[in-house]
C-alpha positions in Angstrom: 58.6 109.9 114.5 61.3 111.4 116.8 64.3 113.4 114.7 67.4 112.2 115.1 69.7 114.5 117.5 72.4 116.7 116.0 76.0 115.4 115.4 77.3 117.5 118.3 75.4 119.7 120.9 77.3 122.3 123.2 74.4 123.4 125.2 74.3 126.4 128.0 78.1 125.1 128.4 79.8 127.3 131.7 82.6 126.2 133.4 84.3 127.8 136.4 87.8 127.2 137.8 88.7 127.5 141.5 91.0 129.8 142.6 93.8 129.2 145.5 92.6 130.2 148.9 91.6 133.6 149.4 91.1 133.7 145.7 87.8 134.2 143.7 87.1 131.5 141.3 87.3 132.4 137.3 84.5 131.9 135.4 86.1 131.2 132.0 83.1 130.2 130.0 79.8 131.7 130.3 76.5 129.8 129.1 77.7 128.9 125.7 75.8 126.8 123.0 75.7 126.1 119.7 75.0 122.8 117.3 77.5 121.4 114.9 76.6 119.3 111.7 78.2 116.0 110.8 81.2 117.4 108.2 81.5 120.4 109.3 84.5 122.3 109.7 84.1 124.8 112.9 86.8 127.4 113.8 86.5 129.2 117.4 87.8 132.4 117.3 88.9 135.1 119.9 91.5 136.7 122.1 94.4 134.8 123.9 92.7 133.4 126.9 89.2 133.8 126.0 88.0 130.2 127.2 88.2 128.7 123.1 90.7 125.7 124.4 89.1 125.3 127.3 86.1 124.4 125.4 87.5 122.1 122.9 88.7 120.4 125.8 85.6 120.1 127.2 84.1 118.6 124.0 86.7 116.4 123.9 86.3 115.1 127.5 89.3 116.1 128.6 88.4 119.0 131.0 85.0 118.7 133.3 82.2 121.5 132.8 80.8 123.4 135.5 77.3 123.5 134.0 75.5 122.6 130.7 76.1 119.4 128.7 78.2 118.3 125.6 76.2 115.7 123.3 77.5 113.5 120.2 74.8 111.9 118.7 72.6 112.3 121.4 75.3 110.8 124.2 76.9 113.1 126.9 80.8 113.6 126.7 81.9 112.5 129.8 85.4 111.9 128.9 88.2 111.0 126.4 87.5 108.1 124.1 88.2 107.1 120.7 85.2 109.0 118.9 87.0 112.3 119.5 90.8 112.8 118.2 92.9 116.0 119.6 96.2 117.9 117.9 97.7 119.8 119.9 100.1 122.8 119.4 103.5 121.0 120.5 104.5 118.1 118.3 103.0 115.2 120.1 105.2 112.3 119.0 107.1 108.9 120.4 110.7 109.9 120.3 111.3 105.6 120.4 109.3 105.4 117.2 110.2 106.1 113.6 107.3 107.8 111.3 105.4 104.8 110.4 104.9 103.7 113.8 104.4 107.0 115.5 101.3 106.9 113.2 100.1 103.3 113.9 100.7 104.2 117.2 96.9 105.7 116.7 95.9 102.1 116.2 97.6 100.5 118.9 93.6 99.7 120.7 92.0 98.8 117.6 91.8 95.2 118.6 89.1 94.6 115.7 92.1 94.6 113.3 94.4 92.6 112.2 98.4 94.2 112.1 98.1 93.7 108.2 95.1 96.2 108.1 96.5 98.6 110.9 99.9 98.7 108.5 97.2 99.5 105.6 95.3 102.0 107.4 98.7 103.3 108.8 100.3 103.9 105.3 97.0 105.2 103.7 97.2 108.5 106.0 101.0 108.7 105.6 100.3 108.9 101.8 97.5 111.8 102.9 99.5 114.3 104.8 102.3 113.9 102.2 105.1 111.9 103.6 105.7 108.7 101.1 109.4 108.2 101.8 109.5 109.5 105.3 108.4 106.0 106.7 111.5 104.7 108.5 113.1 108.2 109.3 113.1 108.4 112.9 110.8 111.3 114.4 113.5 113.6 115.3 115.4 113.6 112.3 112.2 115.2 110.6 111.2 119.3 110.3 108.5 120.7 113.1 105.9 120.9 110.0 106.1 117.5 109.1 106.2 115.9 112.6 102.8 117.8 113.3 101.5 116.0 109.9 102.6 113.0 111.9 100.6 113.8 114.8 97.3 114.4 112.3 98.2 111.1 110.3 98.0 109.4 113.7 95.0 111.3 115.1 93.0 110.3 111.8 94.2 107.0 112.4 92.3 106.2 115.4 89.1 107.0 112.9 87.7 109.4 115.6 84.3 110.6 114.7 85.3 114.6 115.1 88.4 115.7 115.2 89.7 118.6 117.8 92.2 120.8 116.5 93.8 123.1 119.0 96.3 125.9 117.4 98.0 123.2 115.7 99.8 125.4 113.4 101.0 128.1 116.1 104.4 127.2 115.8 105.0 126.6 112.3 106.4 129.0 109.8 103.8 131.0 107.4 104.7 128.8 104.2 104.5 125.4 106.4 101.4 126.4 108.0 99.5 127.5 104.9 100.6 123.9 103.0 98.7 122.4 106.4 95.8 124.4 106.1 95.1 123.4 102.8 95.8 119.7 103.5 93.3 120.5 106.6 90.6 121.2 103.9 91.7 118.3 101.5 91.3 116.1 104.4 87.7 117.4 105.5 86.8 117.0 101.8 88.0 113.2 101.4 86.8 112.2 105.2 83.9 114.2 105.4 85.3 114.8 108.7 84.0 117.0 111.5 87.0 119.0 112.5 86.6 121.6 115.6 89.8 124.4 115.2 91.1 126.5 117.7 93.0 129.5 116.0 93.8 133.0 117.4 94.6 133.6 113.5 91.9 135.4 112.1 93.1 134.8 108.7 93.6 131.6 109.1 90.9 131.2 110.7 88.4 132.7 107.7 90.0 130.9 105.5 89.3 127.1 107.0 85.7 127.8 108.4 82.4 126.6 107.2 81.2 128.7 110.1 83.2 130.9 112.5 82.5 131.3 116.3 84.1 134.4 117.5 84.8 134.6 121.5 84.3 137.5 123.9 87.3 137.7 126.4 87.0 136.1 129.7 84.3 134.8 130.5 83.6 133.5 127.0 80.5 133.9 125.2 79.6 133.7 122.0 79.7 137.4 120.0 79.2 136.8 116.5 78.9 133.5 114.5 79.9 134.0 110.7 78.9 131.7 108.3 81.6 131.7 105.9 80.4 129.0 104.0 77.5 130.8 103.0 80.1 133.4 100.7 83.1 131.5 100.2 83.2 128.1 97.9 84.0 124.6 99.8 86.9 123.8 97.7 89.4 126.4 98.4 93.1 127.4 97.2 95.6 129.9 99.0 94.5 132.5 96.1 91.5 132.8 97.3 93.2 135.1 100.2 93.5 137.9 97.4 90.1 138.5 96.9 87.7 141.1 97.6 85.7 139.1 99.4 88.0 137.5 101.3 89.9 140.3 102.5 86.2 141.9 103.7 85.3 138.9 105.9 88.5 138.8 107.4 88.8 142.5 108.0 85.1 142.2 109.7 86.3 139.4 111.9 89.7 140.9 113.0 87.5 144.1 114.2 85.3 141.7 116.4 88.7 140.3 117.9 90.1 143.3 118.4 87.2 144.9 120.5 87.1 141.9 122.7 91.1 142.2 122.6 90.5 146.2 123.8 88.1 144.8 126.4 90.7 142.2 127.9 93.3 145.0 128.3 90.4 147.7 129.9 89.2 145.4 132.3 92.4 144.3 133.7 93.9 147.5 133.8 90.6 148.3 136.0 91.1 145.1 137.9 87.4 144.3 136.8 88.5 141.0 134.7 86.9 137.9 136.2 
């Protein structure tokens, strides 16, 4: 009997990007793989410019790979579709829409339900990321924090099967961005939801991961993967960033980063970077 494939496969993944004429093309990713479990929470780690959005993009269809192959369940990625939901940095919202429908917006294909069970579904992840009371206020009379919990309500919405999280929180203030973090975890913990996260935090970064991917600068590949799972507990509270063993699995990542930082600068002060 055949076992059944893993959730998500990112196999020998490079992808190059031509240049304008004249120009040598940029390999940005180099041969990359790894497998990621159904409920997993993955953050991918590295540099500025080290190929990590580039490859959530990839895995979420939206950017074409050069080589390799990106499975789910067993299916290449060949594109955007409703199995994979992105967040992106900027606040992604209908400036036409109040909150409520900005988030049913998420819905707006689900032709298999009726508008009574879209409103449902709708008000079910409003209640989730924390804005009962907010439902009629129109997008742009609402704070940068809560319009990105807005964009994550309506991302959930669309019930995609793994959910892409690209610096979400980049923009946000530190006490509005460690309230999200923790609501990230509450939602992996009530969804069971495979969440992909793009950070350049390291702290943040430790703190979310079941298992932490750091990047080499350009091209990426894969230096280290930390399984932070394996030391810290699944349910998690900002306190736990006081302890020892936090602070020593954050200190180890932030050296990675910062030698593959070190090597950025080096090679393009030496006009080697590629």
């Amino acid at each position: 009997m055949e076992s059944a494939p893993p959730f998500l496969a990112i196999r020998n993944v490079t992808k190059v990007f031509s240049a304008a004429r004249g120009a040598q093309p940029v390999t940005v990713i180099d041969d990359v793989s790894m497998t990621i479990e159904e409920g997993e929470l993955i953050v991918f780690l590295g540099p500025s410019g080290s190929g990590k959005t580039t490859l959530l993009r990839i895995v979420g269809g939206l950017e074409q790979l050069t080589k390799g192959s990106v499975l789910l369940r067993g299916e290449p990625v060949t594109g955007p579709d409703r199995k994979k939901g992105m967040v992106f940095q900027s606040y992604s919202s209908f400036p036409w829409l109040d909150v409520l429908d900005n988030i049913k917006f998420g819905l707006k294909y689900r032709h298999d339900l009726s508008p009574a069970e879209k409103d449902r579904i709708a008000r079910s992840y409003l209640a989730m990321v924390g804005l009962q009371g907010f439902e009629r206020y129109p997008i742009n009379r609402i704070s940068g924090g809560m319009r990105q919990r807005v964009a994550l309500a309506r991302t959930l919405a669309a019930g995609p099967e793994v959910l892409l999280m690209d610096e979400p929180f980049g923009a946000l203030d530190a006490q509005t961005r460690e309230f999200l973090q923790e609501q990230v975890l509450q939602i992996r913990t009530k969804e069971r939801k495979t969440i992909i996260f793009v950070t350049h935090d390291v702290e943040e970064g430790v703190f979310l991961a079941d298992r932490l991917f750091i990047f080499s600068s350009r091209p990426a590949t894969v230096v280290e993967e930390i399984r932070i799972a394996s030391v810290l507990p699944e349910e998690r509270s900002l306190d736990l960033k006081e302890s020892e063993v936090f602070f020593k699995l954050r200190n180890h990542a932030k050296e990675v980063v910062r030698a593959q930082a070190l090597r950025a600068q080096q090679d393009e002060k030496h006009g080697t970077a590629r």
